[in-house]
N, C-alpha and C positions, 0 to 999 in steps of 0.2 A: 551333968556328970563332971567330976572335977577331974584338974588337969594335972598330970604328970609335969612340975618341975624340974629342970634340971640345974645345980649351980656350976657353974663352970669357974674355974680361977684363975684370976690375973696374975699369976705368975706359970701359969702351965706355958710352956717351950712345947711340947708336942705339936700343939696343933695351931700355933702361930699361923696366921694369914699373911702378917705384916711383916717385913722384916727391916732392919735397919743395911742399908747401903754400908760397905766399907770403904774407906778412902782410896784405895784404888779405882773401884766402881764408879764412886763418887767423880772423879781427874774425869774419867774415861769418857761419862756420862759427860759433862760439864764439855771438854773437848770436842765432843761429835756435835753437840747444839752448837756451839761458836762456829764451829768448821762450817756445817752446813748455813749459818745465819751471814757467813761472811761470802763464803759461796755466790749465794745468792745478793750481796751487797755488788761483787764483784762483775756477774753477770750482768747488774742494772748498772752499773760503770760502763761496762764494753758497751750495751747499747747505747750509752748516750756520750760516748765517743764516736762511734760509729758515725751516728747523725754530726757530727761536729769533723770528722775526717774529710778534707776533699772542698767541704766549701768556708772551713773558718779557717782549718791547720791542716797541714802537708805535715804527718809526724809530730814533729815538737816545735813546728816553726807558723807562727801567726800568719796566714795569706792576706796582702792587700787587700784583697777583697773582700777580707772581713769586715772593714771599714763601711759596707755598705749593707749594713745589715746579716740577719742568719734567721732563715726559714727552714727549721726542719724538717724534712722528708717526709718525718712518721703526721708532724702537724700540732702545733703549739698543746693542745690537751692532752693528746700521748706526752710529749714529750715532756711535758711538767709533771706529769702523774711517775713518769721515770726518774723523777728527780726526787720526787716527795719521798715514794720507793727508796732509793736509795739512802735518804735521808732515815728512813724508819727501820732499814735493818742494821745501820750505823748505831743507831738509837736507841734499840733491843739490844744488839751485841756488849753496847757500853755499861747499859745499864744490868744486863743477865753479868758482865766478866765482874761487874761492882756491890754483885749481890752478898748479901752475909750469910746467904746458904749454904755459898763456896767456897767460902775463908775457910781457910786451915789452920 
């Protein structure tokens, strides 16, 4: 039994699926992913402040006792893994704000 074709056209507007972003959209859109990607840069900072407050620095000031070494709390593989972290959403953020999707 043959089949019912139907042709449809690439310039029908009706029944679009897709549609193009306007440059507002576009800011807004762009905005919320950086927000969130630094967000989250920033979180993985306080942690690993955190683990460095108390036995390396007192605030903004180097403790003597840093001189003899720094064992973090959470334990050297957490602790680098919070580091690489932070390194990767630096890394995404630089490379998403230098994208040519979001030139204007």
């Amino acid at each position: 039994m043959p089949s019912q074709l139907k042709v449809i056209s690439g310039n029908d507007q009706g029944e679009s699926r897709h549609r193009t972003m306007v440059s507002e959209e576009n800011v807004r859109h762009f905005s919320s992913v950086t927000h969130s990607v630094l967000q989250e840069a920033q979180k993985t900072w306080t942690e690993i402040w955190k683990e460095l407050e108390g036995s390396v620095v007192d605030g903004v000031t180097v403790l003597p006792d840093a001189e003899d070494g720094f064992r973090p709390l959470c334990g050297w593989p957490e602790f680098l893994e919070k580091m690489w972290v932070l390194k990767h959403h630096l890394d995404y953020a630089t490379k998403y704000s230098e994208s040519k999707v979001y030139r204007y």
